[in-house]
C-alpha positions in Angstrom: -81.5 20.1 62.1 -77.4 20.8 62.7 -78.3 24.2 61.1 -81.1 25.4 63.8 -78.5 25.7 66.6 -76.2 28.5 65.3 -79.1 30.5 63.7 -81.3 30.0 66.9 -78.2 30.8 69.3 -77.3 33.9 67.0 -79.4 36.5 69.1 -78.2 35.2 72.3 -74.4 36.2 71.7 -74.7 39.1 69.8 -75.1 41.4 72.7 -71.9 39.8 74.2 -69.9 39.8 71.2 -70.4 43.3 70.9 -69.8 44.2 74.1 -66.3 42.1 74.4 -65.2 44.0 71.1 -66.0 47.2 72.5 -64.6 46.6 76.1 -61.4 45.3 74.2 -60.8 48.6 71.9 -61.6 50.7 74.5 -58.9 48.8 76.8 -56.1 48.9 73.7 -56.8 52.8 73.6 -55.9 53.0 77.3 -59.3 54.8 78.0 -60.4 54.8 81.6 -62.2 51.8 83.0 -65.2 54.1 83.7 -66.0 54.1 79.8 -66.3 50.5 79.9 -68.7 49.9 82.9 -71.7 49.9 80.8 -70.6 47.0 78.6 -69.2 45.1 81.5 -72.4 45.1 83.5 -74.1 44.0 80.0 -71.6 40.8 80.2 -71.7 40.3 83.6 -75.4 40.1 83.4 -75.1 38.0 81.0 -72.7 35.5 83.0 -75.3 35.3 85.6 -78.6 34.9 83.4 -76.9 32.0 81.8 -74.7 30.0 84.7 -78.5 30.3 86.8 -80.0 28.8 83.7 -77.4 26.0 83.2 -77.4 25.7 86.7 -81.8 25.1 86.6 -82.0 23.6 83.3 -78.9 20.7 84.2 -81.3 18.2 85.9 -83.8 18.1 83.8 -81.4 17.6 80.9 -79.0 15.2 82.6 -81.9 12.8 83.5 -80.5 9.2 84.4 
């Protein structure tokens, strides 16, 4: 059971992960910011899907 969570999580943060490391190499080789806007949309999106997730899921977890 403490096993499911990583391997069931695992194709949620791949995307992210791989877009941090790639918005992070191309920021240490001082390429322009238009390079990265692809990657940063990905994680942005990302940010959103999951806070309005949190955000709907949080009642019906927390239930007192």
């Amino acid at each position: 059971a403490e096993l499911m969570l990583p391997v069931l999580l695992l194709p949620f943060m791949v995307p992210p992960l791989i877009g941090a490391v790639q918005v992070t190499s191309r920021l240490l080789d001082a390429r322009p910011l238009s390079e990265m806007l692809g990657w940063l949309r990905l994680l942005a999106l990302y940010d959103v899907v999951f806070v309005t997730l949190c955000t709907m899921a949080f009642a019906a977890v927390v239930d007192e």
